[in-house]
C-alpha positions in Angstrom: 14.0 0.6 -27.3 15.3 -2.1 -25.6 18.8 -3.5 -26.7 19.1 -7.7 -25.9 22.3 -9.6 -26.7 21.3 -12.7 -27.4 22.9 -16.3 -26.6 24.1 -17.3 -29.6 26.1 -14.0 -29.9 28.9 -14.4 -27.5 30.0 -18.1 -27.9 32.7 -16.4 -30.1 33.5 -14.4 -27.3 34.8 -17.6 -25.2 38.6 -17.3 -26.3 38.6 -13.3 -25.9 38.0 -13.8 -22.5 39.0 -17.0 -21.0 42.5 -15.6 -20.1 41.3 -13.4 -17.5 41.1 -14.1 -14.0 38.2 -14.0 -12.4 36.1 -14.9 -15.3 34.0 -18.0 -15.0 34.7 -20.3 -18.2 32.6 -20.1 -21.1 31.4 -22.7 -23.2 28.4 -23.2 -25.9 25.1 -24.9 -24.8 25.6 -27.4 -27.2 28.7 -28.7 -25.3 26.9 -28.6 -22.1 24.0 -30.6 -23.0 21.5 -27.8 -23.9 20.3 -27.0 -27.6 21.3 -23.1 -28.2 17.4 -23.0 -29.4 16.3 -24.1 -26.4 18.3 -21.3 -24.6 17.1 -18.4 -27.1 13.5 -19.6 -26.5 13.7 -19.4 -22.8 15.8 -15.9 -22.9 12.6 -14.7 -25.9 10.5 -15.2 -23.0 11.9 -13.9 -20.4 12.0 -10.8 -22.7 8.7 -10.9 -23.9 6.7 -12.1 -21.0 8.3 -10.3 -18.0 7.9 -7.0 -17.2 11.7 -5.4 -17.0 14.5 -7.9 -17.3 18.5 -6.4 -16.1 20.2 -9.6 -17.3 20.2 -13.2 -17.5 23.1 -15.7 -16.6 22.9 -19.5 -17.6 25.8 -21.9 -16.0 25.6 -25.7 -16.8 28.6 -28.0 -15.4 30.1 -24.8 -14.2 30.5 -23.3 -17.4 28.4 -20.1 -18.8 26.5 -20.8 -21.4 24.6 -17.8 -22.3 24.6 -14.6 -20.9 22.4 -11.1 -21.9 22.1 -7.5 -20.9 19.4 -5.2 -21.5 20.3 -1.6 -22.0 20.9 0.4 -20.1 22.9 -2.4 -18.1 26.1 -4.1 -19.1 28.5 -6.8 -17.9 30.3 -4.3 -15.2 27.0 -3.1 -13.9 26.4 -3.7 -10.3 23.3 -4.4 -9.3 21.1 -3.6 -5.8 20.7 -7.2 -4.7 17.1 -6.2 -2.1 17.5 -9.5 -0.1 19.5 -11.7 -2.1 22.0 -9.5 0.1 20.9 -11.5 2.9 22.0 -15.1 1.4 25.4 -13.2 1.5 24.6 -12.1 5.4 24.0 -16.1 6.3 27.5 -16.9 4.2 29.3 -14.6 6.5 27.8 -16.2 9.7 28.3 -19.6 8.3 32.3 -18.9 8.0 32.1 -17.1 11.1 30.7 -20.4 13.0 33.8 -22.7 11.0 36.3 -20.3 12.9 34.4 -20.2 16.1 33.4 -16.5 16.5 29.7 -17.9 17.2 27.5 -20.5 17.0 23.8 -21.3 16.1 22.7 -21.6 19.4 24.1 -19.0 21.1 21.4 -16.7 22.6 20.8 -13.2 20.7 20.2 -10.5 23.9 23.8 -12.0 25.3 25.3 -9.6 22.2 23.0 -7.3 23.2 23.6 -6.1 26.9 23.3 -2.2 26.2 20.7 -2.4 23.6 18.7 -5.0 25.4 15.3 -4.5 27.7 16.1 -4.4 31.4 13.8 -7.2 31.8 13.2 -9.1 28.3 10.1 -11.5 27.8 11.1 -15.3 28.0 11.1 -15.3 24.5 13.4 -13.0 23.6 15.7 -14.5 26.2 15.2 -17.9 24.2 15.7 -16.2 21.0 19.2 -18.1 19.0 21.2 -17.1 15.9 19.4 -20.4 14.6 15.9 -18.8 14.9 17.4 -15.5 13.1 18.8 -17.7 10.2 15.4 -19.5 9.6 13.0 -16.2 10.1 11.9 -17.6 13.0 12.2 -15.3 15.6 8.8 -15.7 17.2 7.7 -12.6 16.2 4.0 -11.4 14.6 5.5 -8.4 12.7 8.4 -7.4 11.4 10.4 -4.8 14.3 10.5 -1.0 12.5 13.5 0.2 12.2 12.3 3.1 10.0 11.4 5.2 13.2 14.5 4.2 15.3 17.2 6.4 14.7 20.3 5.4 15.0 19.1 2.5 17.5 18.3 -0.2 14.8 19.4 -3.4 17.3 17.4 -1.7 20.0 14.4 -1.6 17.9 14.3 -4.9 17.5 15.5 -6.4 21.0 12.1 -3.9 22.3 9.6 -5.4 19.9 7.2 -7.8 21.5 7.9 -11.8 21.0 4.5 -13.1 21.4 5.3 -17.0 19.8 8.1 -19.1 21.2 11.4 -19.1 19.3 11.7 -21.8 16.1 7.7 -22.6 16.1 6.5 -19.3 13.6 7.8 -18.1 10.2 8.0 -14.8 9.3 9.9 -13.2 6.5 11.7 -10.4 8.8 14.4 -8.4 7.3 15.3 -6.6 10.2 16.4 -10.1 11.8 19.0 -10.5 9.1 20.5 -7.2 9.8 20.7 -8.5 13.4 22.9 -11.2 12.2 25.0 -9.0 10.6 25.0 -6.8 13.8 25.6 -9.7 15.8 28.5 -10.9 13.1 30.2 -7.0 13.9 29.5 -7.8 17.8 31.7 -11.4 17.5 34.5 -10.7 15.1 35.1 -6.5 15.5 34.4 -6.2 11.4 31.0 -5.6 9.1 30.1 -8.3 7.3 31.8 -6.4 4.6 35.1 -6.3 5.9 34.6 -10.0 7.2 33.6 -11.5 3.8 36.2 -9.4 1.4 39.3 -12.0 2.2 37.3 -15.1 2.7 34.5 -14.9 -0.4 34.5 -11.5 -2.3 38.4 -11.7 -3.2 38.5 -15.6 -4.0 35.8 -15.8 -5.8 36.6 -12.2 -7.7 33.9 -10.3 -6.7 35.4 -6.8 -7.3 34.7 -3.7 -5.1 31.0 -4.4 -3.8 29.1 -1.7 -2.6 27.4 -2.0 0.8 25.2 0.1 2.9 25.2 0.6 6.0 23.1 1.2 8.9 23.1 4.4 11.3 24.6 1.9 13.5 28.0 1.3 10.8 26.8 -2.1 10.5 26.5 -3.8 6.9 22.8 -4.0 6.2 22.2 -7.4 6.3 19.0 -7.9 4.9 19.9 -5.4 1.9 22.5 -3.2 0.8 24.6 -5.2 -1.4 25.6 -4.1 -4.7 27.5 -6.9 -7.1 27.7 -7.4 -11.0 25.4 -10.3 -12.3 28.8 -12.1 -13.0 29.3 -12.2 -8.8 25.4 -13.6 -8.6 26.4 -16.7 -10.7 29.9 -16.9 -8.8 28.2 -17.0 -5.7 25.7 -19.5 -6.5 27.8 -21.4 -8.3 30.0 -21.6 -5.2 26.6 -23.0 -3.1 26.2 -25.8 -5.8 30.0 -26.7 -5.4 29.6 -27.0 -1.6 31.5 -24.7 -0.7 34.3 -25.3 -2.9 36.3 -23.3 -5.1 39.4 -24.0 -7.0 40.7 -26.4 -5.0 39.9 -24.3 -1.5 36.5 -24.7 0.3 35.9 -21.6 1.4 32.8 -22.5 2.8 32.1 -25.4 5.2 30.0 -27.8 3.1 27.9 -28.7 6.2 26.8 -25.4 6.2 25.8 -25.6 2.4 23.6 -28.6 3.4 21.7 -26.6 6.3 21.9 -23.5 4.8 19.6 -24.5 1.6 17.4 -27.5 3.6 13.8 -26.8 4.6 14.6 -25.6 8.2 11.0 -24.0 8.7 7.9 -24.6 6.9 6.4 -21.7 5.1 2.8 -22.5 3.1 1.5 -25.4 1.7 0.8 -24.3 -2.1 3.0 -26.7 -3.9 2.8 -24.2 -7.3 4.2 -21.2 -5.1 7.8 -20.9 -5.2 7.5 -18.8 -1.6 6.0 -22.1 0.0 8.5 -24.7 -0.4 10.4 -24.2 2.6 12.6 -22.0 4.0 16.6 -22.1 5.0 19.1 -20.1 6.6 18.4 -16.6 4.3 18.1 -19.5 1.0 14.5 -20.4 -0.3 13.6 -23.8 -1.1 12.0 -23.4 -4.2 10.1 -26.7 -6.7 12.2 -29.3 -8.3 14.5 -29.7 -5.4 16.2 -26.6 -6.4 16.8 -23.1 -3.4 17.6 -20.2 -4.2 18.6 -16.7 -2.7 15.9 -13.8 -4.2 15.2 -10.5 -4.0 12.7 -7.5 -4.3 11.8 -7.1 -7.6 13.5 -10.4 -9.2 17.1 -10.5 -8.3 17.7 -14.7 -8.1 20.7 -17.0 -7.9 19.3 -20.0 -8.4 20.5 -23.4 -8.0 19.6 -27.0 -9.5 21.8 -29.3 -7.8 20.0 -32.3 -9.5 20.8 -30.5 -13.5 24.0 -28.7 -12.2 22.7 -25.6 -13.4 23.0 -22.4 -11.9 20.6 -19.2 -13.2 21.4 -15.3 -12.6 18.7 -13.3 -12.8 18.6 -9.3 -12.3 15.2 -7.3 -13.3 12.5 -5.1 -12.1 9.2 -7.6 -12.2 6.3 -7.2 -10.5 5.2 -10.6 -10.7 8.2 -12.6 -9.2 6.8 -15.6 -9.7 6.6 -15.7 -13.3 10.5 -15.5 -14.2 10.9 -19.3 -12.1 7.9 -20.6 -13.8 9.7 -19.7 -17.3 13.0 -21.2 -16.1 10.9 -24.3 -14.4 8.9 -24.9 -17.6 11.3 -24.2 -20.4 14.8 -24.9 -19.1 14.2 -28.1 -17.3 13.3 -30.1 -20.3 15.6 -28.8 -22.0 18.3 -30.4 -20.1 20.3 -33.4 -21.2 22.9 -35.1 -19.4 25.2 -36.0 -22.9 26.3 -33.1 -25.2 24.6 -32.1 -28.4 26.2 -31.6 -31.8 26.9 -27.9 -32.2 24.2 -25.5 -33.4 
């Protein structure tokens, strides 16, 4: 049997915990401008309608308003992120760029001279951090790393480049996990190490777990491991732009391009997987992006509601979890508060 605690059942908690540090405030929906009825039939469904939910984190106005685990999981649970990790990866190469390690147009083989083909195609040559960051690489298949050894950054710098960097998306986790190589290659530290003093610690994201390759780089289209907490912390941070108690720890310019439609991905305005694509963020309907991974790990963000949703589960249809939060949450959202319930 499956164990849910519910929203309503730790608004009394608020007090207990508002004392410790790296908690993010909590406060009831009610206060925030959402009916605590409104929130229990969204989380009902979720439950009911999905196939295996971890847990569920609502933030309006930067407060948590409701917040659920199903058993086994708990608050201190860390969770594999799939490629959610790799909205972490583009953070790390957005500070990197503030401080000047790299930039977005700097060509990817010039990291590379070892690994590199003795004669690489035009397109490889041509072949930025900026085409890595929008999954457009100008490749027709994801590079396979599975057969390379330890030789994961050769693997990709030998597969073939048939389309001319920036004109072809294709999801390609092996091209986040050359940013994170390339990330090691400019500052001497994984994108671990890089990212523990300048986002894990401020935002109190404690001890994350994350693999890494044969190479002893951080695996920067997977690999991470964070509590659900550390999700909404993250996200939250993204709808702040970049801001956090009083220190912006994150250039807001890089907020803006990191979440904006940088490449076109479909045209099926109901798919949440063809509203555009950013630097390792998903555009996703209602003008809201969103970092996601393999079987429905989300940190989602409304900038328009100031709502931010953490989501960890094991679905098979990844779809359906947004359309519950798209059709139930949204018009549930008002911009006064509502007397207490």
């Amino acid at each position: 049997m499956r164990v849910l605690t519910l929203a309503v059942a730790f608004v009394f908690s608020v007090v207990a915990h508002a004392t410790e540090r790296y908690e993010l405030p909590r406060s009831s929906p009610e206060t925030q401008g959402i009916s605590s009825g409104d929130v229990l039939s969204l989380v009902e469904a979720l439950d009911t309608q999905v196939d295996t939910m971890n847990s569920f984190m609502l933030l309006r106005h930067g407060h948590v308003v409701a917040e659920g685990w199903w058993a086994p999981y708990g608050a201190e649970s860390r969770h594999v992120l799939y490629s959610l990790t790799k909205s972490f990866t583009s953070t790390a190469v957005g500070i990197a760029i503030a401080e000047g390690y790299l930039s977005l147009h700097d060509r990817v083989v010039n990291f590379f001279p070892e690994e590199s083909p003795d004669a690489p195609s035009e397109n490889l040559r041509e072949m930025r951090v900026h085409d890595l960051l929008r999954m457009a690489t100008g490749h027709a298949s994801e590079p396979d790393q599975r057969d390379a050894g330890e030789e994961w950054s050769r693997a990709f710098l030998e597969h073939e480049v048939p389309y001319r960097p920036g004109t072809h998306f294709l999801y390609n986790t092996p091209g986040s996990y050359m940013l994170s190589a390339i990330l090691q290659k400019a500052t001497g530290m994984t994108a671990a190490q890089f990212l523990a003093p300048r986002l894990f610690e401020p935002l109190g994201i404690r001890d994350p777990l994350w693999q890494k390759s044969p190479e002893n780089v951080s695996i920067g289209g997977y690999g991470l491991n964070v509590r659900t907490e550390d999700i909404a912390r993250f996200a939250q941070l993204y709808l702040q732009k970049g801001q956090w108690q009083g220190r912006q720890l994150l250039p807001a310019e890089w907020v803006e391009a990191a979440t904006s439609l940088q490449v076109a991905n479909g045209s099926n305005p109901d798919s949440d997987w063809n509203q555009g694509y950013g630097y390792q963020f998903w555009r996703s309907r209602h003008d809201s992006y969103r970092g996601d991974g393999a079987f429905g790990q989300y940190a989602i963000v409304m900038p328009e509601h100031d709502v931010v949703v953490a989501i960890t589960s094991g679905v098979r249809d990844m779809q359906q979890p947004l359309n519950l939060i798209f059709d139930k949450l949204l018009p549930a959202l008002r911009a006064a508060p509502l007397p207490d319930n």
